[in-house]
C-alpha positions as CSV (number, residue, x, y, z in Angstrom):
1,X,19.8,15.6,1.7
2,X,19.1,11.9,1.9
3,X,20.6,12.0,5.2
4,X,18.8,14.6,6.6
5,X,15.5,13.4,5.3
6,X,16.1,10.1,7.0
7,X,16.9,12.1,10.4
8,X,13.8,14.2,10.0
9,X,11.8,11.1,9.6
10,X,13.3,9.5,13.1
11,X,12.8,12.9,14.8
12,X,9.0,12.7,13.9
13,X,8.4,8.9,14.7
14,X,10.3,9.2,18.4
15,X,7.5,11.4,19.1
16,X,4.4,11.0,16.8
17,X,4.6,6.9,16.3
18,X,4.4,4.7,19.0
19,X,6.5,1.8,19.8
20,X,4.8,-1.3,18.8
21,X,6.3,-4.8,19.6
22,X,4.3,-6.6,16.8
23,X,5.4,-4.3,14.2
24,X,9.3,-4.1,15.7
25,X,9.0,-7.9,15.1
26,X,8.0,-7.5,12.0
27,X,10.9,-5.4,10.9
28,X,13.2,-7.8,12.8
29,X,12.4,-10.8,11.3
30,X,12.6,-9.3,8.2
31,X,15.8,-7.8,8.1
32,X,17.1,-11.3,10.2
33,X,15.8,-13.1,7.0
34,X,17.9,-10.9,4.6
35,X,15.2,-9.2,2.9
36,X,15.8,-5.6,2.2
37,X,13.7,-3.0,4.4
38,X,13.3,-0.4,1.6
39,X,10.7,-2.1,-0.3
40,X,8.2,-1.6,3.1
41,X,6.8,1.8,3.7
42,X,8.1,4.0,6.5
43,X,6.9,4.4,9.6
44,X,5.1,7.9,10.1
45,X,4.0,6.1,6.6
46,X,2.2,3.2,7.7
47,X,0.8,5.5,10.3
48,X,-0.6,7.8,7.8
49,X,-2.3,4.9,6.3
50,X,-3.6,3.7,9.6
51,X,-5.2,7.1,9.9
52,X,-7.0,7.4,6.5
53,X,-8.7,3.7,7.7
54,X,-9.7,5.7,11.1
55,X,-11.2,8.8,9.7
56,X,-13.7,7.0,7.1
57,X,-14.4,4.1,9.9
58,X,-13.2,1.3,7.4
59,X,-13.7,-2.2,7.7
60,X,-13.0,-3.5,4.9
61,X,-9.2,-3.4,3.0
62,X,-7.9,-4.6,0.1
63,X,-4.1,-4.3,-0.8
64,X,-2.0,-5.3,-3.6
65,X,1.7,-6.0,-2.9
66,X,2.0,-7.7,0.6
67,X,5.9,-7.7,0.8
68,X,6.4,-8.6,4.6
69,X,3.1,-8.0,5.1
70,X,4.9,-4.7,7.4
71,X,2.3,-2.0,5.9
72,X,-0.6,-5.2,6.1
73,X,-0.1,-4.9,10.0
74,X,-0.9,-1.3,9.6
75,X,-3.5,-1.2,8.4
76,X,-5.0,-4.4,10.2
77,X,-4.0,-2.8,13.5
78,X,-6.7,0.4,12.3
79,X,-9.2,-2.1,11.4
80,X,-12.0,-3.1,14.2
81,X,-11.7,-6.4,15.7
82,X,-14.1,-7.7,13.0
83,X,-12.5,-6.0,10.1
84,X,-11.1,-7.9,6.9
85,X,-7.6,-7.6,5.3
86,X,-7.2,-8.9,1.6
87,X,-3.6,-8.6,0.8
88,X,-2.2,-10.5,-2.9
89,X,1.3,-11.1,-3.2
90,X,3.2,-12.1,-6.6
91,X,6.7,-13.6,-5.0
92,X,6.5,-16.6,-3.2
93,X,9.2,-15.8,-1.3
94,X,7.8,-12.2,-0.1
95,X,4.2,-14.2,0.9
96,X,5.9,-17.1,2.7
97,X,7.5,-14.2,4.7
98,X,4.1,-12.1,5.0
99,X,2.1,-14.9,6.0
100,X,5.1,-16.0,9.0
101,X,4.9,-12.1,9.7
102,X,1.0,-12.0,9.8
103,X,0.6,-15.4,12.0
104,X,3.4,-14.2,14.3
105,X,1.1,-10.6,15.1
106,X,-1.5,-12.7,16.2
107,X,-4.0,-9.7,15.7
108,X,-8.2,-10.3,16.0
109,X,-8.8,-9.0,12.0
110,X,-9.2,-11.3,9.6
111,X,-5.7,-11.7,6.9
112,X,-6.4,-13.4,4.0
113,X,-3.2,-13.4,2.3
114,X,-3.5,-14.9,-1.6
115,X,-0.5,-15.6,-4.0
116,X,-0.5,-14.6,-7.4
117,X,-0.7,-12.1,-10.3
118,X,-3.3,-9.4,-8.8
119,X,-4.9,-8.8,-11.8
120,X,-5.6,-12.6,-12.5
121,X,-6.6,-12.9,-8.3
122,X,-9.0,-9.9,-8.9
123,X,-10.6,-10.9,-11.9
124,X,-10.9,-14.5,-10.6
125,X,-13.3,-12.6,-7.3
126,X,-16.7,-13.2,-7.8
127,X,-18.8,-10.3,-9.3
128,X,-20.8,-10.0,-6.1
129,X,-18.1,-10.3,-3.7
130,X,-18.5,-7.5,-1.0
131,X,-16.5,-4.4,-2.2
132,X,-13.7,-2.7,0.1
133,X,-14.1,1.1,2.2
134,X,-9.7,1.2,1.5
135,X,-7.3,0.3,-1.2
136,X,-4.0,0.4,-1.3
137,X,-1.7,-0.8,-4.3
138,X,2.0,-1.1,-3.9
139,X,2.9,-3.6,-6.1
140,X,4.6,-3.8,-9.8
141,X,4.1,-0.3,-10.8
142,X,3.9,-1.1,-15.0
143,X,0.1,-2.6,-13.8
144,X,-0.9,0.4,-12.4
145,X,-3.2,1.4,-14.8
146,X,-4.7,-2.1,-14.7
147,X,-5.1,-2.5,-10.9
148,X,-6.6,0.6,-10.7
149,X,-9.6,-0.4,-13.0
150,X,-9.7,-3.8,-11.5
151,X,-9.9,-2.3,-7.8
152,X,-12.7,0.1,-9.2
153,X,-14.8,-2.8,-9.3
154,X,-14.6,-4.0,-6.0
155,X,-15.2,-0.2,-4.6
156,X,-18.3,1.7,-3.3
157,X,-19.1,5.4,-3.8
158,X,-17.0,7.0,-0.9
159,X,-13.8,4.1,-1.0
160,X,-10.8,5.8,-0.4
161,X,-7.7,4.1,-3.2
162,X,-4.3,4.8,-2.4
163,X,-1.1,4.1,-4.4
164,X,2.3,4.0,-3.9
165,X,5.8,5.0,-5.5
166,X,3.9,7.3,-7.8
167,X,7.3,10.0,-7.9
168,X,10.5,7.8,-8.2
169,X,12.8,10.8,-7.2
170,X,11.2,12.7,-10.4
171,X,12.2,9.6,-12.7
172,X,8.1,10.6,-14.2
173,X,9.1,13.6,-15.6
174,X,12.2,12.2,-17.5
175,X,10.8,11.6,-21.3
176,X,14.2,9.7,-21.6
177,X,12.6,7.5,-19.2
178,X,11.1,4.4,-20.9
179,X,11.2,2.2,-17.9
180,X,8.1,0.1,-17.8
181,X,7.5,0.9,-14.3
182,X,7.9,4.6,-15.1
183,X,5.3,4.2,-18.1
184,X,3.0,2.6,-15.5
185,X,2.9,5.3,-13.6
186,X,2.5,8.0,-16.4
187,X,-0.5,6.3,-17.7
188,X,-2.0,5.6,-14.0
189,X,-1.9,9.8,-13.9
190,X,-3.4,9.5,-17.4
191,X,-6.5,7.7,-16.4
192,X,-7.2,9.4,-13.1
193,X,-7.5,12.4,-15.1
194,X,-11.0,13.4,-15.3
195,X,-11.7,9.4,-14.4
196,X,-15.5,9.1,-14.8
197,X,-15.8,6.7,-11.0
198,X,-13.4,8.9,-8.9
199,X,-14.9,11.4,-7.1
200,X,-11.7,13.7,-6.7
201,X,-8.0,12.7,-6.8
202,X,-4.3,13.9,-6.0
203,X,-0.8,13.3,-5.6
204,X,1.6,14.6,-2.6
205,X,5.4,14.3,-3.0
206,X,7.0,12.4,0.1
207,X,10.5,12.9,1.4
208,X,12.4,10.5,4.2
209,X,14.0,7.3,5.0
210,X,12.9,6.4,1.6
211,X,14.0,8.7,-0.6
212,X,11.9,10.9,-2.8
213,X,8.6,9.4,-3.9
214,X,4.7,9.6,-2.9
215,X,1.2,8.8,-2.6
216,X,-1.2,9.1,-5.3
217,X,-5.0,9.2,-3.5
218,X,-8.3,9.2,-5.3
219,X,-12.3,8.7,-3.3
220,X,-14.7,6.4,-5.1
221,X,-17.5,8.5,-6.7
């Protein structure tokens, strides 16, 4: 099925994503600097992304795990010229690449990329630092539970918070399955459940070039 998924994927970007130079470079230099393109989302993706930033008019974006800074060009690219882009990174090695990645787009928005342990980043923010319209966490999935508090607080009624990886090929509904990232993820479920700031909140299944996985998507009451 893998293979087919990964076809089906190709057959929608060739007609639904348009070619873009800065983010081709971005995957290039990547992949030329041996890093692994599985850990950046796919395409249609990153497009999808793009589009939630467009319908709610965002300006504003905050996003936890930069990688290659691949899905930070994303959703830079649907921010207006004036918008501002957030992104924390943990590795060293993933933010030296992100920040050669972001330089080399040259794009108008505002990148701020800062290294570091999210949580301490967030909680080091000032309390009246202006909060973000998007979210989006794809980082170490065992904090997920913490990041999603910590982002609360940086939110308005109306912000849109998306996370990543929230599946892992059904991995969620193995009890055998202790994994810390795996736990992460269960109790992220946990507290959006009935979650007394969030507005409303889901979870859609993905299947493509990156396996079996999905988004988990909650608005900011």
């Amino acid at each position: 099925m893998q293979q087919q998924w990964s076809d089906i994927d190709t057959y929608i970007e060739s007609y639904l994503t348009p070619v873009d130079p800065i983010l081709t470079q971005t995957l290039k230099n990547t992949d030329d600097k041996g890093f692994p393109d599985h850990l950046a989302v796919a395409p249609n993706q990153g497009m999808l992304l793009q589009m939630l930033i467009q319908m709610n008019k965002c300006k504003r974006v905050l996003e936890l795990g930069t990688f290659a800074a691949y899905s930070t060009l994303w959703l830079a690219r649907a921010l207006p010229e004036d918008g501002y882009i957030l992104t924390i990174e943990g590795r060293d090695t993933h933010a030296a690449l992100g920040q050669e990645n972001i330089d080399n787009a040259k794009l108008p928005q505002t990148i701020e990329l800062k290294v570091g342990r999210a949580a301490d980043i967030l909680k080091a923010l000032p309390e009246d630092f202006e909060p973000f319209d998007f979210i989006f966490i794809d980082a170490d999935k065992q904090s997920y539970p913490e990041y999603l508090e910590l982002s609360l607080n940086f939110s308005h009624s109306g912000s849109i918070i998306v996370l990543d990886n929230v599946i892992r090929g059904g991995d969620i509904l193995d009890p055998k399955n202790q994994k810390p990232s795996i736990e992460g993820i269960r109790k992220m479920y946990q507290l959006m459940q009935n979650h007394p700031r969030l507005l409303s909140s889901t979870a859609l299944q993905t299947v493509g070039s990156k396996g079996h996985d999905g988004f988990a998507i909650a608005i900011v009451k």
